[in-house]
C-alpha positions as CSV (number, residue, x, y, z in Angstrom):
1,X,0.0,0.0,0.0
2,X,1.8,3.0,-0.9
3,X,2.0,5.7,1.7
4,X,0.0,8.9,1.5
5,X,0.8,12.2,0.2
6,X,2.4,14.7,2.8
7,X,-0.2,17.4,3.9
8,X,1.2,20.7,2.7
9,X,0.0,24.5,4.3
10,X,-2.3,25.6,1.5
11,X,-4.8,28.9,1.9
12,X,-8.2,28.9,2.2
13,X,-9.5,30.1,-1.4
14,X,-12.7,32.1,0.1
15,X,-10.9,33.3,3.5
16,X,-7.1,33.3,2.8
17,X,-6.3,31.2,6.2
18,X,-3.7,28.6,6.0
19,X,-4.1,25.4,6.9
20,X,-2.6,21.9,6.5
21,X,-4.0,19.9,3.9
22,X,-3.6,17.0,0.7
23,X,-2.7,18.2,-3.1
24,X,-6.4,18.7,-3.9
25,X,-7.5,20.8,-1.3
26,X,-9.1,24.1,-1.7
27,X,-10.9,25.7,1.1
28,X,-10.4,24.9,4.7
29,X,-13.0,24.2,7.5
30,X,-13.6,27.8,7.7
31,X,-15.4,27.4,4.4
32,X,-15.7,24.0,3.3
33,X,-18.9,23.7,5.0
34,X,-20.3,27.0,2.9
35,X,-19.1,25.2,-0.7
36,X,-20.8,21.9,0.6
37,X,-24.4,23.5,1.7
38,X,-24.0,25.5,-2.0
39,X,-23.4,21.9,-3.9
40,X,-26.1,20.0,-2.4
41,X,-28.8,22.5,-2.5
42,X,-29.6,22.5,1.3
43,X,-32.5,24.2,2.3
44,X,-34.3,24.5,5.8
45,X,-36.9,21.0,5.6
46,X,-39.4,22.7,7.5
47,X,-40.2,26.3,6.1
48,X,-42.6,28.8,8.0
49,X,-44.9,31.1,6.7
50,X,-46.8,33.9,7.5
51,X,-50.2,31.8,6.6
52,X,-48.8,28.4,8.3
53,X,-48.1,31.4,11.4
54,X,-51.5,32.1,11.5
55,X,-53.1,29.0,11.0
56,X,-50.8,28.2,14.1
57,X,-51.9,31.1,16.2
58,X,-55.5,30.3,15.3
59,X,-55.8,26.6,16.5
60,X,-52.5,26.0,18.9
61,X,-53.6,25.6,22.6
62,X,-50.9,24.3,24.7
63,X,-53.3,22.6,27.3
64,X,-55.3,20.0,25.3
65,X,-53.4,16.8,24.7
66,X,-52.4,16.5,21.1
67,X,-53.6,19.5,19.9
68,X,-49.8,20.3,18.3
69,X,-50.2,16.8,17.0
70,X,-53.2,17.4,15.2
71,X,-51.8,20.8,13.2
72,X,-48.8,18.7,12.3
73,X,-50.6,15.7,11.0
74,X,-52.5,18.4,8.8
75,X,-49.2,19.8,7.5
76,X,-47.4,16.4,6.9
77,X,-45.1,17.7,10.1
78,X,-43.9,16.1,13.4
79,X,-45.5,17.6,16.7
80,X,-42.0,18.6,17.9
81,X,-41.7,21.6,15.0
82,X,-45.1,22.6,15.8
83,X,-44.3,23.0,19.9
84,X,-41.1,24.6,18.9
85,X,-42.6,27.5,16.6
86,X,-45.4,28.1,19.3
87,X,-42.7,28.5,21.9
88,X,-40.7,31.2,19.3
89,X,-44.3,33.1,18.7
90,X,-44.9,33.0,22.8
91,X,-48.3,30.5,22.3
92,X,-47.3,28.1,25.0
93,X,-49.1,28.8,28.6
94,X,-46.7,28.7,31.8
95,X,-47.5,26.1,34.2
96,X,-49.6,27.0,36.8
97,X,-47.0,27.2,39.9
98,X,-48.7,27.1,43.7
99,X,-46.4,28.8,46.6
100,X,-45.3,26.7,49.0
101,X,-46.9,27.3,52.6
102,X,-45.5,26.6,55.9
103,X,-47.3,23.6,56.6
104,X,-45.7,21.9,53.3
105,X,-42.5,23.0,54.5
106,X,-42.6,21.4,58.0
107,X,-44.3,18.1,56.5
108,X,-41.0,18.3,54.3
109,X,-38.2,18.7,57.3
110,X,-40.3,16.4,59.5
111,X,-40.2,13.2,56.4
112,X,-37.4,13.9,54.6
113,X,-34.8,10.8,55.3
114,X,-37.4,9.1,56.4
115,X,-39.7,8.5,54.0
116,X,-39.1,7.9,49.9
117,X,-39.9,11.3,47.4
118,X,-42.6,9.7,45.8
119,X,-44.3,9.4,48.7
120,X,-43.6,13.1,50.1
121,X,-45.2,14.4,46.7
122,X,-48.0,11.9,46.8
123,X,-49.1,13.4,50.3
124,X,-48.7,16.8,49.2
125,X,-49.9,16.6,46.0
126,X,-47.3,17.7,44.4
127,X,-45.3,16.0,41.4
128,X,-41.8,14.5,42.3
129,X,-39.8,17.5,40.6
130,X,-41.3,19.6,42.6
131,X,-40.2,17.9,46.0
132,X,-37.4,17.5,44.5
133,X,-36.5,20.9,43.7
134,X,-38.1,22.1,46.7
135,X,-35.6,20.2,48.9
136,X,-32.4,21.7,47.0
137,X,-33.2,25.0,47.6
138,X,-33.9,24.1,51.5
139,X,-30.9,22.3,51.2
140,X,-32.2,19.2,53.0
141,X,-31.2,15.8,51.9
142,X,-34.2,13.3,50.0
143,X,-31.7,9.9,50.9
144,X,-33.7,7.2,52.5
145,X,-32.3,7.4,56.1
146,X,-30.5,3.5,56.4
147,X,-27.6,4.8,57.8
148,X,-24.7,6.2,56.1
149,X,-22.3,5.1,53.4
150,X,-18.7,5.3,53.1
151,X,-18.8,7.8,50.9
152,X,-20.9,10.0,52.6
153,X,-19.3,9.6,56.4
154,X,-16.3,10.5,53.9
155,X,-17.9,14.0,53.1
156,X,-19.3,14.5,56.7
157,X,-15.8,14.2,58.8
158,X,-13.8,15.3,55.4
159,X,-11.9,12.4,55.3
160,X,-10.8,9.8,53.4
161,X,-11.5,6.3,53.4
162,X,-7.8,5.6,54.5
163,X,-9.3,7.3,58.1
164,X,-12.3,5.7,58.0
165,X,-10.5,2.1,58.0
166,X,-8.2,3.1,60.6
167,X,-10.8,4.4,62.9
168,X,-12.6,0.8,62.2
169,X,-9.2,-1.2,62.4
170,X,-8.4,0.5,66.0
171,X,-11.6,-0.1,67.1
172,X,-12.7,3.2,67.6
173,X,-16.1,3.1,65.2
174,X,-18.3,0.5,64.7
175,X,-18.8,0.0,61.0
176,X,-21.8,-2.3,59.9
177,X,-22.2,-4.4,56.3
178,X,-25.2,-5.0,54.5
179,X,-25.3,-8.3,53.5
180,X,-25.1,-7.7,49.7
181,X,-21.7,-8.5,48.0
182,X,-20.6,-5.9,45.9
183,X,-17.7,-3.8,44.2
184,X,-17.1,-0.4,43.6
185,X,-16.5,2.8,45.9
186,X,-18.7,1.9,48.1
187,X,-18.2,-1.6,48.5
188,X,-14.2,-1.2,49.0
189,X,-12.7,-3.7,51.5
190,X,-11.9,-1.6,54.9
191,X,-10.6,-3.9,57.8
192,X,-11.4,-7.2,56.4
193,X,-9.0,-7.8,53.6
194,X,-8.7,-7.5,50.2
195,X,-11.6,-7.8,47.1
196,X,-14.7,-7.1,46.5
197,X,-16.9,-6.8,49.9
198,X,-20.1,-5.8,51.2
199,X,-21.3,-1.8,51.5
200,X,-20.4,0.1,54.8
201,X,-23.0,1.6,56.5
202,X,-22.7,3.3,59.6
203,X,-25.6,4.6,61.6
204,X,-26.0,8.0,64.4
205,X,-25.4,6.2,67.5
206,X,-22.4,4.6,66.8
207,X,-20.8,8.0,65.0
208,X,-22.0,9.8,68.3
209,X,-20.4,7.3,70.3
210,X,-17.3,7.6,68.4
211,X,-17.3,11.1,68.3
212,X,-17.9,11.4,71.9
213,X,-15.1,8.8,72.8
214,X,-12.3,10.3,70.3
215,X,-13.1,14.2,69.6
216,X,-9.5,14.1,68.6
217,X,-9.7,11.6,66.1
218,X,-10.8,14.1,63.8
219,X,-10.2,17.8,62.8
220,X,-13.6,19.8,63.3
221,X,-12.8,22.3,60.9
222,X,-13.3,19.7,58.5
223,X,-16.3,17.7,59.1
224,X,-19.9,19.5,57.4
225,X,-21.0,21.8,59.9
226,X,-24.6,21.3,60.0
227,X,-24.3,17.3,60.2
228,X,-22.3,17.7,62.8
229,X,-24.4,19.5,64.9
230,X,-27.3,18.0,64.2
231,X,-25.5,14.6,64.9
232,X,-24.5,16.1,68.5
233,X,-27.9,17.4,69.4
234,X,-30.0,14.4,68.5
235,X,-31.6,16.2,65.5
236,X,-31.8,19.3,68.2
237,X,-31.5,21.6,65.1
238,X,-33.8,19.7,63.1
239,X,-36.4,20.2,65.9
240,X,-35.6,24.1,66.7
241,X,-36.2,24.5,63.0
242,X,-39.7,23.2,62.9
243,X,-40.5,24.8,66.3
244,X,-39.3,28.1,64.0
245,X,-42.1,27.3,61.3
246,X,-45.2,26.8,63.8
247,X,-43.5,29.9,65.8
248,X,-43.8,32.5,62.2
249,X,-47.2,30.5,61.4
């Protein structure tokens, strides 16, 4: 197979840039993608016009199911164009959007961790999103409280898992396994040798114990502040939070 032609700097024909290229090269990417649209005759597939605009403005209604549908099956045209050029014209509707009260807000801090999303939005009749999102901006975790992982007890005392095992190996926190054998992060062996092995978890009263039996074990300007605290006080802030929200209601 013979070998191939060194690329030489040629310029652009349209532009004048260099560029690095074969023998029959003429324009460069600056421009080739002009000469190719001009070759094959590209136009836009779906073409709007001020008729098709009003016929959209006329019968588009955002709020009945497969109305955008409809006005595309009538112009040989997939729903998805139709939706888009209502959004550019400003037909669609903004959802309706229902403030948050108190109440929701305490049912929130009093079952997050505790009980699963779906379930919070079920109750509240709210969708998911919404908890979800709703919960960010509180900045209040949706985990299922089971304990903690690795990872996470990682982020709480800002550590790494090098610490973790050593506090383990010493005997200085109890560290639990779930009974399901598994690799990864948070299935890394610890204390009990090497390969795959079952996921940490570690719960609040031995951390508390821990933390009460070796403050030194750990530097506090590290750990998450909040955790901590609320770790110390028995969910103390948790609860002087929602005595707050029944207080301002």
């Amino acid at each position: 197979m013979p070998d191939p032609k060194p690329k030489r700097q040629v310029l652009c024909r349209d532009c004048g840039k260099a560029f690095l290229a074969g023998p029959y090269a003429r324009w460069g990417q600056c421009c080739r993608w002009k000469r190719l649209n001009r070759w094959r005759g590209h136009v836009k597939k779906y073409q709007w016009t001020p008729e098709r605009d009003q016929v959209l403005r006329e019968r588009y209604d955002g709020r009945i199911a497969g109305r955008a549908a409809e006005i595309g099956a009538s112009l040989g045209w997939p729903a998805w164009v139709i939706k888009k050029r209502a959004t550019t014209l400003g037909l669609t509707h903004p959802a309706h959007r229902r403030d948050w009260t108190a109440t929701e807000e305490t049912f929130l801090l009093e079952h997050a961790g505790s009980r699963l999303t779906p379930w919070i939005a079920k109750q509240l009749r709210r969708t998911e999103a919404s908890v979800v999102l709703k919960l960010k901006r509180m900045k209040i975790s949706r985990r299922f409280r089971d304990g903690y992982t690795l990872d996470e007890l990682e982020i709480c005392f800002g550590v790494d898992h090098h610490s973790i095992d050593r506090w383990i190996r010493e005997g200085k926190l109890v560290g639990r396994r779930r009974g399901t054998r598994r690799s990864g992060a948070g299935g890394r062996p610890l204390a009990d040798g090497a390969g795959p092995a079952d996921a940490w978890f570690f719960v609040d009263q031995d951390l508390l114990r821990f933390v009460r039996d070796n403050p030194t074990a750990f530097r506090l300007d590290k750990v998450d502040q909040v955790w901590f605290m609320d770790l110390i006080t028995s969910g103390g802030l948790i609860r002087r939070a929602l005595q707050d929200l029944k207080e301002a209601s």
